[in-house]
ZABA-20527 format. One record per residue (C-alpha): residue in one letter; x, y, z. Coordinates in pm, 1 decimal, always signed. Example, Ala and Ser with C-alpha at 12.3 -4.5 7.8 and 13.67 -1.06 7.14 Angstrom:
residues 2
  aa        xx        yy        zz
   a   +1230.0    -450.0    +780.0
   s   +1367.0    -106.0    +714.0
end
This chain:
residues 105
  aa        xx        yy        zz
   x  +10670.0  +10111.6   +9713.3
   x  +10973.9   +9893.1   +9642.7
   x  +11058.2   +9924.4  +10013.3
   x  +10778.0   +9874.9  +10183.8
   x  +10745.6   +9535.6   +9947.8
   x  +11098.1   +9409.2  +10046.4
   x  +11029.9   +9505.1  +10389.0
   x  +10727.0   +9312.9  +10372.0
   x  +10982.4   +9012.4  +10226.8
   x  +11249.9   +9051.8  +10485.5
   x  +10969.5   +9058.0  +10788.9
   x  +10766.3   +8719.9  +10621.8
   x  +11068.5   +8533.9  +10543.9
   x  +11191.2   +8601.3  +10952.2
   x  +10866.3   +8490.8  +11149.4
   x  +10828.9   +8148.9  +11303.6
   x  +10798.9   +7845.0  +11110.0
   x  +10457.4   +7824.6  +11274.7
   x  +10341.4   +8159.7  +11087.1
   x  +10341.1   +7997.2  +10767.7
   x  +10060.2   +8025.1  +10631.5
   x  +10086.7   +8419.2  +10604.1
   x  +10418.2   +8370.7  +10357.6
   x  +10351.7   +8521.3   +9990.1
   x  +10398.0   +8167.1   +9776.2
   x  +10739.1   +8249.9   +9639.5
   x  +10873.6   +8252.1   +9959.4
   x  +10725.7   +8007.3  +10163.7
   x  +10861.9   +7766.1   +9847.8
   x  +11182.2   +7957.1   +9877.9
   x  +11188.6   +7934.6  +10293.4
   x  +11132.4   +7585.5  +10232.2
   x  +11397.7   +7503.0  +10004.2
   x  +11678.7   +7695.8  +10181.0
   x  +11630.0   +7690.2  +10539.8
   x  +11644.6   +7284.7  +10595.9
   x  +12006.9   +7340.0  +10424.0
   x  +12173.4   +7575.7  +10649.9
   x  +12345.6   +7354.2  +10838.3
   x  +12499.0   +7132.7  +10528.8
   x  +12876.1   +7271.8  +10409.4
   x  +12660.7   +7327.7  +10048.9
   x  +12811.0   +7660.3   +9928.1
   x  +12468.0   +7914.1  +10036.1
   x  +12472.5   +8016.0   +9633.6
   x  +12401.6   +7621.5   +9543.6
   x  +12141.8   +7615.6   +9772.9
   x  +11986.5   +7892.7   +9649.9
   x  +12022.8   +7829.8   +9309.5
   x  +11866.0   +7514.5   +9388.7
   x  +11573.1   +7679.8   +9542.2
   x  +11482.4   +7883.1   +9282.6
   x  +11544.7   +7587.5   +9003.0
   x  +11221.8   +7398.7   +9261.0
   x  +11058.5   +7738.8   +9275.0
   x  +11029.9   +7869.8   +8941.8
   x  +10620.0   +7836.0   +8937.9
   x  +10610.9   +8110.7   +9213.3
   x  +10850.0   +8311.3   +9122.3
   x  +10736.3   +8311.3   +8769.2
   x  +10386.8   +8434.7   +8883.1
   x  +10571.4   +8660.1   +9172.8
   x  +10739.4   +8799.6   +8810.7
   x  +10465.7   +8863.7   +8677.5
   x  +10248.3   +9073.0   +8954.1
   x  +10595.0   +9311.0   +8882.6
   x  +10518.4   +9334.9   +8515.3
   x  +10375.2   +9688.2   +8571.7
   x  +10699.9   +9843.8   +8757.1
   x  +10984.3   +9987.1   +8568.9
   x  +11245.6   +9743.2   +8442.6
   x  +11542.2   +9894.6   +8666.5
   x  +11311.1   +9838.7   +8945.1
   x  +11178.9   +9490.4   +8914.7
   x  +11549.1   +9363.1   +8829.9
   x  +11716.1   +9525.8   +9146.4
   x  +11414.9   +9353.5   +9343.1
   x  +11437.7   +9037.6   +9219.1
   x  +11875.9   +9047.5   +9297.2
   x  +11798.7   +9187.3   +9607.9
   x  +11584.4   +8870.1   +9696.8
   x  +11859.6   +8639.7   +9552.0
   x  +12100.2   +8788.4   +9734.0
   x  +11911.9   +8825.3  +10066.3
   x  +11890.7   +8437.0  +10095.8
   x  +12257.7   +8382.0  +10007.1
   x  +12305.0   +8621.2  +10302.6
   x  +12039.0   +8489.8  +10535.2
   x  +12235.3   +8150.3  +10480.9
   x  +12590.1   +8302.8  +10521.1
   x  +12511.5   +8524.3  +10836.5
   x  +12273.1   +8169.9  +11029.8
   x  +12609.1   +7975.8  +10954.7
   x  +12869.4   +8215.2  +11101.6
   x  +12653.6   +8275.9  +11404.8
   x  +12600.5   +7902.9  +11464.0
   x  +12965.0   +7826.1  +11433.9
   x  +13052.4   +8143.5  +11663.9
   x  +12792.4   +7985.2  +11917.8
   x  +12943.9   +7622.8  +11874.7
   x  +13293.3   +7820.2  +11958.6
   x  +13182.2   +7965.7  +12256.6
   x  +12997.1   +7690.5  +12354.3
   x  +13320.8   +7445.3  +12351.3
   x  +13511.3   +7704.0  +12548.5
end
């Protein structure tokens, strides 16, 4: 179950901005308050933090929809989200400097 609903995360949070309107609420808010950011030098764990400061509503009711699932399960969810957008932000950055690199070649 926890798979398929992080799978579910992973696939959402990677479609076109265009697609929008099929994002669960946390992360649309969350898409919207980290993507714009990617290309600032603001450590990706600020901007996240940030994100979910501006996003606490959804992710408060997101919380709650998990209130059923164990509590092991429902905490290594909700670090695996944290963490996926602190990646997300790392691995856009390195690839658009390694593109910017080549490109100056």
């Amino acid at each position: 179950m926890k798979w398929i609903f992080l799978s579910g995360m992973l696939v959402s949070s990677s479609a076109i901005a265009d697609g929008q309107r099929f994002y669960t609420p946390e992360v649309r808010c969350l898409n919207d308050h980290t993507i714009p950011f990617i290309e600032t030098s603001t450590p990706a764990k600020s901007v996240v933090d940030d994100a979910y400061a501006q996003c606490k509503p959804e992710l408060n009711e997101w919380m709650n929809l998990q209130e059923p699932l164990p509590d092991e399960m429902k905490q290594r969810m909700r670090k695996e989200l944290y963490d996926f957008y602190i990646r997300m932000i790392e691995k856009r950055r390195h690839y658009e400097a390694k593109k910017a690199a080549e490109a100056a070649r």
